[in-house]
TIGUGU-500797 format. One record per residue (C-alpha): residue number from 1; x, y, z; residue in three letters. Coordinates in steps of 0.001 Angstrom, whole numbers, plus 500000, padded with zeros to 6 digits. Layout:
BEGIN
<node seq="NUM" east="X" north="Y" up="Z" type="ALA"/>
...
END
This chain:
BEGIN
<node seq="1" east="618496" north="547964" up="259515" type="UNK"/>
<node seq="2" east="621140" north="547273" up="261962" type="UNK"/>
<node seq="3" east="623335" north="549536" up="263699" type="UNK"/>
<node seq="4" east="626184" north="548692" up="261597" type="UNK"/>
<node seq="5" east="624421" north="549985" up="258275" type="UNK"/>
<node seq="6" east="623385" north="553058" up="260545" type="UNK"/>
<node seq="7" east="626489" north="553785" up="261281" type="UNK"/>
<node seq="8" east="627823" north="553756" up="257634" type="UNK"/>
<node seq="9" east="624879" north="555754" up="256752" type="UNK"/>
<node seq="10" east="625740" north="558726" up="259129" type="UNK"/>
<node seq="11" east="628917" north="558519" up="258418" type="UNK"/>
<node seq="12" east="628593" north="559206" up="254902" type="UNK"/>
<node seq="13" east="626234" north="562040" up="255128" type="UNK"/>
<node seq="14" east="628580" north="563407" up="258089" type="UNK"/>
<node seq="15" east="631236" north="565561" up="256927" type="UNK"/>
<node seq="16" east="632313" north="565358" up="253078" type="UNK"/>
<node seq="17" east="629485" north="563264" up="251940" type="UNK"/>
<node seq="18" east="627450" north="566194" up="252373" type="UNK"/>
<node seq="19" east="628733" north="568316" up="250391" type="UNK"/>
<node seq="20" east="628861" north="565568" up="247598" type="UNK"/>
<node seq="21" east="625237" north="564903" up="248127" type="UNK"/>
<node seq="22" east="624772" north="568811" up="247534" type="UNK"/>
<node seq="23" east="626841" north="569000" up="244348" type="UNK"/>
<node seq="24" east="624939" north="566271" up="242546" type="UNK"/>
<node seq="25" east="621680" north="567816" up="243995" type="UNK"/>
<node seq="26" east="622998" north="570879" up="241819" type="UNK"/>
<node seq="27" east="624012" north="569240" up="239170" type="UNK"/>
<node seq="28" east="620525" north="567437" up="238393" type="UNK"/>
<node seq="29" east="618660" north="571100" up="239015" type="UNK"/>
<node seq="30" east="621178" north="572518" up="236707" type="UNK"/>
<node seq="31" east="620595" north="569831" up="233925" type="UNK"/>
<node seq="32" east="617006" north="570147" up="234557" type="UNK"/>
<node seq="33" east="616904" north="573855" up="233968" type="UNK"/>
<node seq="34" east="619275" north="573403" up="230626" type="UNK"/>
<node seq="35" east="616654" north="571081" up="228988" type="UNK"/>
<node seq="36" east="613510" north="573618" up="230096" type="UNK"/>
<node seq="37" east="615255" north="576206" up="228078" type="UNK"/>
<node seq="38" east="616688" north="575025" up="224820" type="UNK"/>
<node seq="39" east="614965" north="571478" up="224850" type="UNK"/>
<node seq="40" east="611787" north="572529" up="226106" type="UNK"/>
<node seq="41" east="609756" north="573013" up="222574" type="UNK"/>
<node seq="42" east="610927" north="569666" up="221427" type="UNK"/>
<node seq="43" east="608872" north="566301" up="221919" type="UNK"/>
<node seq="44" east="609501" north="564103" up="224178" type="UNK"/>
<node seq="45" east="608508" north="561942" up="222112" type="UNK"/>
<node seq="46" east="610729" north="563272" up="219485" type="UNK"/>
<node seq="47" east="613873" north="563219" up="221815" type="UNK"/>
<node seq="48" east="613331" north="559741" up="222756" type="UNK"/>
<node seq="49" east="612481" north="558396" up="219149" type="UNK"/>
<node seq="50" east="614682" north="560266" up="216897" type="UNK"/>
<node seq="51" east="613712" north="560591" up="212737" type="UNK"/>
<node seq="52" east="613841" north="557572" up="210647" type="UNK"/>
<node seq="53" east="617121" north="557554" up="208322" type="UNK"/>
<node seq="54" east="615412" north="557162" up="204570" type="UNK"/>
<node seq="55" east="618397" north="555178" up="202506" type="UNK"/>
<node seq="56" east="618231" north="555364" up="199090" type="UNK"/>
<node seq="57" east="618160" north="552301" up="197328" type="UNK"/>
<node seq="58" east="621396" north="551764" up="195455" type="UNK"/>
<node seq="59" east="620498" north="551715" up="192316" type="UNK"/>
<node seq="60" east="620158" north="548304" up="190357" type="UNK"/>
<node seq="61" east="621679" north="548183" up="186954" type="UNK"/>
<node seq="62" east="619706" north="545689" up="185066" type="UNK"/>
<node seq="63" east="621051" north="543196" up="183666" type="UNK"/>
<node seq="64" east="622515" north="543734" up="180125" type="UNK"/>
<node seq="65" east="620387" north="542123" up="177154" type="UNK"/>
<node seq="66" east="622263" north="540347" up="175186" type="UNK"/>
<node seq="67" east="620948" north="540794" up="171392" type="UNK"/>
<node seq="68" east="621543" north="538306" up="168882" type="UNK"/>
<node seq="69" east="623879" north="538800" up="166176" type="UNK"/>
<node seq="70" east="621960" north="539413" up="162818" type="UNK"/>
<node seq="71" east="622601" north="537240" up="160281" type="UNK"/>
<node seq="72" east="624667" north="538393" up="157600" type="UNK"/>
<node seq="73" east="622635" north="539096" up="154454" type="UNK"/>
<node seq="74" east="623630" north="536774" up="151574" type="UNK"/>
<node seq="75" east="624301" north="538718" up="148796" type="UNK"/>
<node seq="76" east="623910" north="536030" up="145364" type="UNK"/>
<node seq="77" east="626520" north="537046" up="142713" type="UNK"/>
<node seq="78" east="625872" north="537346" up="139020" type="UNK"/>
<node seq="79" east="627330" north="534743" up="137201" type="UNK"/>
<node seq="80" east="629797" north="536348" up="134988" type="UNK"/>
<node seq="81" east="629014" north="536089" up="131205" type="UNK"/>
<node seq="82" east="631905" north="535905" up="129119" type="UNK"/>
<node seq="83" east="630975" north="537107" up="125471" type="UNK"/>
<node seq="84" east="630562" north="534698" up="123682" type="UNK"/>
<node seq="85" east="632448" north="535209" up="119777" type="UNK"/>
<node seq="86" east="628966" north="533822" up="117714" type="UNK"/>
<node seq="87" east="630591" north="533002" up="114028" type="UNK"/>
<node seq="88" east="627745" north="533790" up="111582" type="UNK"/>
<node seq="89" east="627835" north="530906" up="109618" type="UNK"/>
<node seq="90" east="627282" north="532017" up="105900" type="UNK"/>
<node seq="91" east="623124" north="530978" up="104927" type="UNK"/>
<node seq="92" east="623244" north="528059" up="101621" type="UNK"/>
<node seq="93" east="620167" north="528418" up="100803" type="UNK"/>
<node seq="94" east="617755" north="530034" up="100193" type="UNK"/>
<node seq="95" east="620349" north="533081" up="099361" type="UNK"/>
<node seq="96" east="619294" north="536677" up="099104" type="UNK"/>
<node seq="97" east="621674" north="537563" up="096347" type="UNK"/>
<node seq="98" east="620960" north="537051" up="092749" type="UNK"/>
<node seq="99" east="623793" north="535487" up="090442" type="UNK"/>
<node seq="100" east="622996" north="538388" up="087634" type="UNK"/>
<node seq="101" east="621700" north="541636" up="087318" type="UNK"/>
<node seq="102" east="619771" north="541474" up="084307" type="UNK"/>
<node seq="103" east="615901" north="541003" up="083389" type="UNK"/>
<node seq="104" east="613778" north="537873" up="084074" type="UNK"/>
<node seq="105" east="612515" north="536775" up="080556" type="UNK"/>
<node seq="106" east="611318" north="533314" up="081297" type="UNK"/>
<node seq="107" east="609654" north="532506" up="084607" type="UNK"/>
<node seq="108" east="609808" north="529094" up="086108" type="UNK"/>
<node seq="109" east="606847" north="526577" up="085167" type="UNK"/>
<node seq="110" east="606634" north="522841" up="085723" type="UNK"/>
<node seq="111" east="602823" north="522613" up="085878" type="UNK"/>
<node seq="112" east="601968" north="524423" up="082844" type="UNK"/>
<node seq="113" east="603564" north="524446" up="079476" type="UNK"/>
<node seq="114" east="604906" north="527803" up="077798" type="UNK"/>
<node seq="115" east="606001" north="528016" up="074330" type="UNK"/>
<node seq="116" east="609252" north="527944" up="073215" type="UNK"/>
<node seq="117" east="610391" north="529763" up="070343" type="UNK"/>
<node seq="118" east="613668" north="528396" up="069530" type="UNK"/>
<node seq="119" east="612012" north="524578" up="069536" type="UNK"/>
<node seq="120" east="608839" north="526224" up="068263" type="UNK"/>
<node seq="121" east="607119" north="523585" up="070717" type="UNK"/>
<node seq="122" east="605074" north="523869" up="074211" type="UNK"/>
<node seq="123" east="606816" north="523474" up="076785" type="UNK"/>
<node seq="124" east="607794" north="523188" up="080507" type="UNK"/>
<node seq="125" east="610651" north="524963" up="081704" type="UNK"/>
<node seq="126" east="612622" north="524219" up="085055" type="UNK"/>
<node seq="127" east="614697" north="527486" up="085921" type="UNK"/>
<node seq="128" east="615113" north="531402" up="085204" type="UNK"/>
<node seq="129" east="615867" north="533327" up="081991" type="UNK"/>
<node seq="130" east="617633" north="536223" up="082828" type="UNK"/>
<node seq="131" east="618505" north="538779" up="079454" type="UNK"/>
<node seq="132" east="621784" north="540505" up="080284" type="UNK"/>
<node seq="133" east="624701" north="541720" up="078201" type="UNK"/>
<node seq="134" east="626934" north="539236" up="076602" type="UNK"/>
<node seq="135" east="629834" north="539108" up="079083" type="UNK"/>
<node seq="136" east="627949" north="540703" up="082484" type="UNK"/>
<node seq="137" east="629977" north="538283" up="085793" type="UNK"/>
<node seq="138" east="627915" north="535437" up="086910" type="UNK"/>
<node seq="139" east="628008" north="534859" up="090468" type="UNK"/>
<node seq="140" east="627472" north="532253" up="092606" type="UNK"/>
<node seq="141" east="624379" north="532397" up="094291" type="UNK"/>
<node seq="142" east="625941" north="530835" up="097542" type="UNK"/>
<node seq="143" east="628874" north="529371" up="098741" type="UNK"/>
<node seq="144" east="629523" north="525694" up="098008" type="UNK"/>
<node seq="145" east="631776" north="523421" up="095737" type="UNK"/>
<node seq="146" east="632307" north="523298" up="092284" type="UNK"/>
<node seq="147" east="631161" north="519697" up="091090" type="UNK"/>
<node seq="148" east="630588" north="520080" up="087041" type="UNK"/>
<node seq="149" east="631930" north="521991" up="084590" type="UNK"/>
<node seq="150" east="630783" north="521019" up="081242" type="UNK"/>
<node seq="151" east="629181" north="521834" up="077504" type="UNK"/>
<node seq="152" east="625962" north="520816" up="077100" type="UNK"/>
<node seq="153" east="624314" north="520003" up="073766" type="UNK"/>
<node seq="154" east="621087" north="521732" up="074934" type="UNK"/>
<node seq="155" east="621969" north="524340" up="077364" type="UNK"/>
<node seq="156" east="625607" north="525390" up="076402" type="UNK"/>
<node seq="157" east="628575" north="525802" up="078904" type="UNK"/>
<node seq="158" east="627033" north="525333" up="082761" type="UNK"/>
<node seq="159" east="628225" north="525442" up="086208" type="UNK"/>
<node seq="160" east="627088" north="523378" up="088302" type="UNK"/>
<node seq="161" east="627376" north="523971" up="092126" type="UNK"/>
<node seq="162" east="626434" north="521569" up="095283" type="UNK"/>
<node seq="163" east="625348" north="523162" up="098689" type="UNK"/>
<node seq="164" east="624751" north="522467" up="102216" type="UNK"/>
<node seq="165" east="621407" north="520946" up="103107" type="UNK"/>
<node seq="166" east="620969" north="518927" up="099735" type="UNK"/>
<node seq="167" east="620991" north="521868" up="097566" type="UNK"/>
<node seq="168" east="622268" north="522405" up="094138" type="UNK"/>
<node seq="169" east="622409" north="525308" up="091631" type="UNK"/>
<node seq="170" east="622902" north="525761" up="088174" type="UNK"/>
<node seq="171" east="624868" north="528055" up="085985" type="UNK"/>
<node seq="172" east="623762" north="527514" up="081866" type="UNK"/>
<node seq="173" east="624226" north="529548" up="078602" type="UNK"/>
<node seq="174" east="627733" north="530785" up="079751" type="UNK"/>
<node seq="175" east="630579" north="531634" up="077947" type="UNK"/>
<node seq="176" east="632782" north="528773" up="077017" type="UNK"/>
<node seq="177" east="636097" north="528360" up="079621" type="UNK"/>
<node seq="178" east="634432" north="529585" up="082984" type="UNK"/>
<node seq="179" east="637061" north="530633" up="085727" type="UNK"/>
<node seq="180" east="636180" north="528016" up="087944" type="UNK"/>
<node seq="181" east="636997" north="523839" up="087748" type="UNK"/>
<node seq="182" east="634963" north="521093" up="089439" type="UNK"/>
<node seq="183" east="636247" north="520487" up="093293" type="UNK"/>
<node seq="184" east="636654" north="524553" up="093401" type="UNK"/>
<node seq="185" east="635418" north="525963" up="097129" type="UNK"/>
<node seq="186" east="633290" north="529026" up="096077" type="UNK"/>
<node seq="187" east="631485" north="531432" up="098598" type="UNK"/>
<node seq="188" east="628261" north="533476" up="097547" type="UNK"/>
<node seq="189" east="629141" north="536135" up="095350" type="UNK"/>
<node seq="190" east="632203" north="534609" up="094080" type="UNK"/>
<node seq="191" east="632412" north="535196" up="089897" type="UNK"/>
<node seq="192" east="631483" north="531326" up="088339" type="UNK"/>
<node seq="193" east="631158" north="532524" up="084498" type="UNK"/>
<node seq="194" east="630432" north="535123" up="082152" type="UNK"/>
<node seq="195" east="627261" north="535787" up="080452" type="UNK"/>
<node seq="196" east="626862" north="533700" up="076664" type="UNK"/>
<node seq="197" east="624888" north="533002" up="073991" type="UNK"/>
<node seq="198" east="625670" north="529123" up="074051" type="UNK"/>
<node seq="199" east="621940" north="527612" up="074897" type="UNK"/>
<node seq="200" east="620883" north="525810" up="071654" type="UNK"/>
<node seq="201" east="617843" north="525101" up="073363" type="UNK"/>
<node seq="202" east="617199" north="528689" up="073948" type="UNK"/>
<node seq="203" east="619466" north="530607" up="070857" type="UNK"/>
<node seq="204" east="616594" north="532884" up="070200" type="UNK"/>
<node seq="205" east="616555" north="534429" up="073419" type="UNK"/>
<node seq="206" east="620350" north="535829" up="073106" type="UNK"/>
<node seq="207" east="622717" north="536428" up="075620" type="UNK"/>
<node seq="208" east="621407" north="535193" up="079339" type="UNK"/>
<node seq="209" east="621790" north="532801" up="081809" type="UNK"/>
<node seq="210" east="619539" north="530190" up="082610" type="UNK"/>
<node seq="211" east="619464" north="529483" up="086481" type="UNK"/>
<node seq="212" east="618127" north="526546" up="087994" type="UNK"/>
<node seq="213" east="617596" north="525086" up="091684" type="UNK"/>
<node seq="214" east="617230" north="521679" up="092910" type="UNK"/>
<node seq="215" east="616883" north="520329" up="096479" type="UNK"/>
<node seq="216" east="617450" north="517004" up="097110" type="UNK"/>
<node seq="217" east="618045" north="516527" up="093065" type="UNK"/>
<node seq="218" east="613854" north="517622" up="092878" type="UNK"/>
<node seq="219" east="613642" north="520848" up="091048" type="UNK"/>
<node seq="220" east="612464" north="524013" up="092449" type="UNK"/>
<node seq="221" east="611630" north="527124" up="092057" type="UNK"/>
<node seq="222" east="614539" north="529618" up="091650" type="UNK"/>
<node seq="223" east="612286" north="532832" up="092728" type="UNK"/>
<node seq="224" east="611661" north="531428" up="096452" type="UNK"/>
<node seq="225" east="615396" north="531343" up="097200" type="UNK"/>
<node seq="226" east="616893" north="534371" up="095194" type="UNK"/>
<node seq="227" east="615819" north="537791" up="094837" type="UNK"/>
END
């Protein structure tokens, strides 16, 4: 070292630089003592590498799920019936109602022959006898037109009415002047003719009426269409 560094040296240390050197001297000791006392139980370790900070992880909000719309139920409606007005339409034939209330004398037979007392012969015969009092209504046995109105040699005044469906029906032995005329609308149960006596083909029998069928201008028998 040279003498100029010695110099500086001493002079420091001389004088006021002594005292200074003293004081931080203290200091240290003081310092020293301080940590042997409160600091003294405490790693040094510890001191020099302090706790590790735990952060909580901020919390992660997922992201939201997006759900698909359902699909809106399809609801079919009812069709909407509207009644329906159903107009019976009025049955030709057969018919359930009788044209008289009387008593079936004569049955119908076209296969075998019956004897006839006012001819005094055998016989077929193509309709119903039905015994009544002289004068009981005749009725139509369903509703049709009018198309004869006439006096028959054999079978006295008769009626005779067409139908739907190729039917006809006929009206015999009645009372002369029936309240009906040919072209007349009648409906079943309408009153055609009073019961006669006017059959000469049947004057023994008295007062009846003689009621025939025919379909399609074949005769048939009366008893599967009326009751």
């Amino acid at each position: 070292m040279s003498r100029f560094d010695s110099g500086k040296i001493r002079a420091m240390f001389g004088g006021r630089g002594f005292y200074i050197a003293l004081a931080l001297c203290l200091l240290v000791v003081g310092v020293l003592g301080w940590f042997a006392i409160f600091g003294g139980d405490e790693p040094i370790e510890d001191a020099v590498n302090p706790a590790p900070v735990v952060v909580d992880p901020a919390p992660v909000t997922p992201d939201p799920v997006m759900e698909e719309p359902e699909e809106p139920e399809i609801v079919e409606e009812e069709p909407v019936v509207e009644p329906v007005e159903i107009h019976e339409v009025e049955q030709l034939l057969p018919q359930v109602i009788s044209p008289l209330d009387g008593t079936t004398v004569t049955v119908f037979s076209m296969t075998e022959l019956m004897y006839d007392e006012t001819m005094g012969d055998w016989r077929t015969h193509n309709g119903l006898d039905i015994q009544a009092a002289e004068g009981d209504a005749v009725k139509t046995a369903a509703g049709g037109i009018v198309v004869e109105v006439v006096d028959d040699e054999l079978m006295g005044t008769t009626v005779i009415i067409e139908h739907a469906d190729g039917y006809t029906t006929q009206y015999s032995s009645l009372q002369e002047d029936p309240p009906v005329g040919k072209g007349q609308e009648v409906r079943a149960g309408d009153i055609i003719g009073y019961v006669g006596a006017t059959a000469a083909a049947e004057g023994n029998m008295g007062p009846h009426l003689h009621f025939s069928v025919f379909k399609n201008d074949q005769i048939v028998d009366p008893a599967e269409y009326v009751g």
